[in-house]
Structure formats: structure tokens, C-alpha cells
N, C-alpha and C positions, 0 to 999 in steps of 0.2 A: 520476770527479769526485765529491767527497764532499760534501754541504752540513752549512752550520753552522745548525743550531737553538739560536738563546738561548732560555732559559724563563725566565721570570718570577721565579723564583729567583736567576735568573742579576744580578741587575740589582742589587742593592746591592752584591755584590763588585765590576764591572763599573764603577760609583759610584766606591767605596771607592779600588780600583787607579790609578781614572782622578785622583781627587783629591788621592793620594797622589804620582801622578809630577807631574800638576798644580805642584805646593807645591814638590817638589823641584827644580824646572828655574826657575819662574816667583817662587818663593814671593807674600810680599804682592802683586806686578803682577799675577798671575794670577787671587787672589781678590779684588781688586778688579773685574776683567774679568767674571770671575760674578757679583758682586754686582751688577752696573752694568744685568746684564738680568735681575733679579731681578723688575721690577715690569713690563717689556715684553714679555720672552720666558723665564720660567722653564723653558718644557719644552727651548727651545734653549742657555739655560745645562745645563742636565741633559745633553743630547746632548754638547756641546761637550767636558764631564768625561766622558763614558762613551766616544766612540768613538776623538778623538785619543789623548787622553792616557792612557784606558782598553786600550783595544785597540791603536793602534801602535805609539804610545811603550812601550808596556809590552812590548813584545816584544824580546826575547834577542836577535835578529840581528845589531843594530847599536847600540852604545852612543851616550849622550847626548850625546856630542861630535859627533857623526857626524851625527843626527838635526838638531842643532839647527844645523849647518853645511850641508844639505841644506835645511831654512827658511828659513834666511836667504838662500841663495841664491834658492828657488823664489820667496819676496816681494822679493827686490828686480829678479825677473825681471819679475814683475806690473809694477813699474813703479808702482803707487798705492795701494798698501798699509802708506803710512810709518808709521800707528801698529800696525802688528800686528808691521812690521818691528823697529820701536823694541822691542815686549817681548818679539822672540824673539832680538835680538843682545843683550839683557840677557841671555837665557835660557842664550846659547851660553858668554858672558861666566860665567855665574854654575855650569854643568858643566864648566866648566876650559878653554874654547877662550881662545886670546888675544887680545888686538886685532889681532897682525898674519896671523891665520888668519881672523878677520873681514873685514877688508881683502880682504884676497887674492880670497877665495869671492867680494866683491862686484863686486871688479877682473874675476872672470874673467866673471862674467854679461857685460860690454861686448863681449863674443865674441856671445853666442847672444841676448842682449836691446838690447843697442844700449847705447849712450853715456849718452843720456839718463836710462834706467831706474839705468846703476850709478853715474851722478850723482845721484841721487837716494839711492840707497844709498849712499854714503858720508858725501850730507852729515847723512841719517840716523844712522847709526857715530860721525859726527863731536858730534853734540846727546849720543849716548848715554852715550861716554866724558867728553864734559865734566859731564854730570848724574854720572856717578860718580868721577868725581875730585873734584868739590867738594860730595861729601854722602860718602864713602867714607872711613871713621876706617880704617885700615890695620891697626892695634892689635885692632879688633875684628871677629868671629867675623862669619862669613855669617851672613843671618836667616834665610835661607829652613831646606827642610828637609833637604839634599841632603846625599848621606857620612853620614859621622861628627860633621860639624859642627865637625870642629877646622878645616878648611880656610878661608881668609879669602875675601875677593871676587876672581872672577876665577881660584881654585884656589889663591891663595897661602898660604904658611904667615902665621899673624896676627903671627909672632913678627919676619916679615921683610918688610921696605919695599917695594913695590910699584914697577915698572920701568915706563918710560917705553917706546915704540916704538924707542925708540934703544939700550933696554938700560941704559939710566942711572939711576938711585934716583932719586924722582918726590920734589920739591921739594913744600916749606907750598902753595905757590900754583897755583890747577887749570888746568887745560888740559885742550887737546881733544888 
């Protein structure tokens, strides 16, 4: 068994990495979330970018589709976790997962978490996509940091209309 020693050195890459995949999965929702315990708990802001998104996310194993559909399952197994839920089915939404692979992960917790919890997750799902249908220009570019940056919200192309759960081109008017 081999152990890991961080040195003190270690700790602004550590930062840097974590604030880097941070922005990329969460963009703005994420620094706002650090900001928010900047006057309460700065050293647990600090941890929260250095060991999630530092050290897990950041690892090769499993891409950020995978990651952040594995989140959303494990908070909406919680069961009372509905605003960390809300910014990680942003998060899933915003590495290319789709609504109905959000859905689904939340459908399948009512197997191992019960009814209650993936009611709770959906109607979380359901606040999320309506926040981004009616703040969501289609036209234009993801803010966050993720890719290339040519891909639009949700992993679409900006150049092309954004589909409804049904597969049908999402109308002027928002919905959930």
C-alpha cells in the first residue's frame, strides 16, 4: 500500500486544477458557491476547490458526463440536497448530458432511494430546465469554461435550435 504525501508546494496546482475543472462543469454557479463562503468559511471554500474538483474530477478515469451523472444520482439519493442538486444537473446539463439522461439517473434512484427522494429530484430537474429555457439565448456560446467553447448550452451546436424531450425544436416560449 503506497501513501500519498501532498507538500505544501503541492497546494496552488492543487487550487489551480481544482478551480479550473470547477468553472469548467459549474462555470459562474460554481463561483458564486465559493464566493458565498468567502466571509464564513474561506478555508472550506479552499478545500471544496482543491479536493472535489482538484483531486476527483480531475482524474482521467471517467469523463465529466459520467461524473456528474453519478452526482446527481448520489444527491438526489440524499433525498435533501435540492440546491447542490440544482447546480450539479446544471453541471451535467452544461458537460453534454441531456435532459432525458438527467431524468432517467433520477428515475432510477426510486429503485435504491425510494419515491420520495427521485420526486424530489425531478421536480428539482424540472425548476432547472425551466431556469434554462427562459434565460438560455440558443444563438449563443456557453459562458462557462468547458471544451473549446464553440459548443452552446447543454453541448449543442450554437448554430443549431435546442430540442425539446420530445426531440422537436424548442419553441419562443419556455417550459420545463
Amino acid at each position: 500500500m503506497s501513501s500519498i504525501t501532498l507538500k505544501h508546494e503541492d497546494a496552488p496546482s492543487r487550487y489551480q486544477r481544482g478551480w479550473d475543472k470547477l468553472r469548467e462543469i459549474d462555470g459562474q454557479a460554481g463561483e458564486n458557491v465559493v464566493a458565498a463562503l468567502a466571509d464564513i468559511a474561506p478555508d472550506f471554500a479552499r478545500l471544496l476547490i482543491e479536493f472535489p474538483f482538484g483531486d476527483i474530477y480531475s482524474r482521467p478515469q471517467l469523463d465529466l458526463r459520467a461524473r456528474e451523472l453519478g452526482v446527481v444520482a448520489a444527491l438526489t439519493a440524499l433525498g435533501h440536497a435540492q440546491p447542490q442538486l440544482k447546480v450539479h444537473i446544471h453541471g451535467a446539463l452544461n458537460v453534454g448530458c441531456s435532459r432525458e439522461e438527467v431524468v432517467e439517473m433520477i428515475m432510477q434512484m426510486a429503485v435504491y432511494a425510494g419515491f420520495p427522494a427521485a420526486l424530489n429530484g425531478l421536480f428539482t430537474a424540472k425548476e432547472v430546465f425551466g431556469e434554462r429555457a427562459a434565460t438560455t439565448d440558443v444563438s449563443a456560446p456557453f459562458q462557462g469554461t468547458r471544451g473549446t467553447g464553440s459548443a452552446g448550452p447543454q453541448g449543442a451546436s450554437p448554430s443549431k435550435p435546442q430540442a425539446t424531450e420530445s426531440g422537436k425544436p424548442r419553441s419562443g416560449a419556455a417550459g420545463a
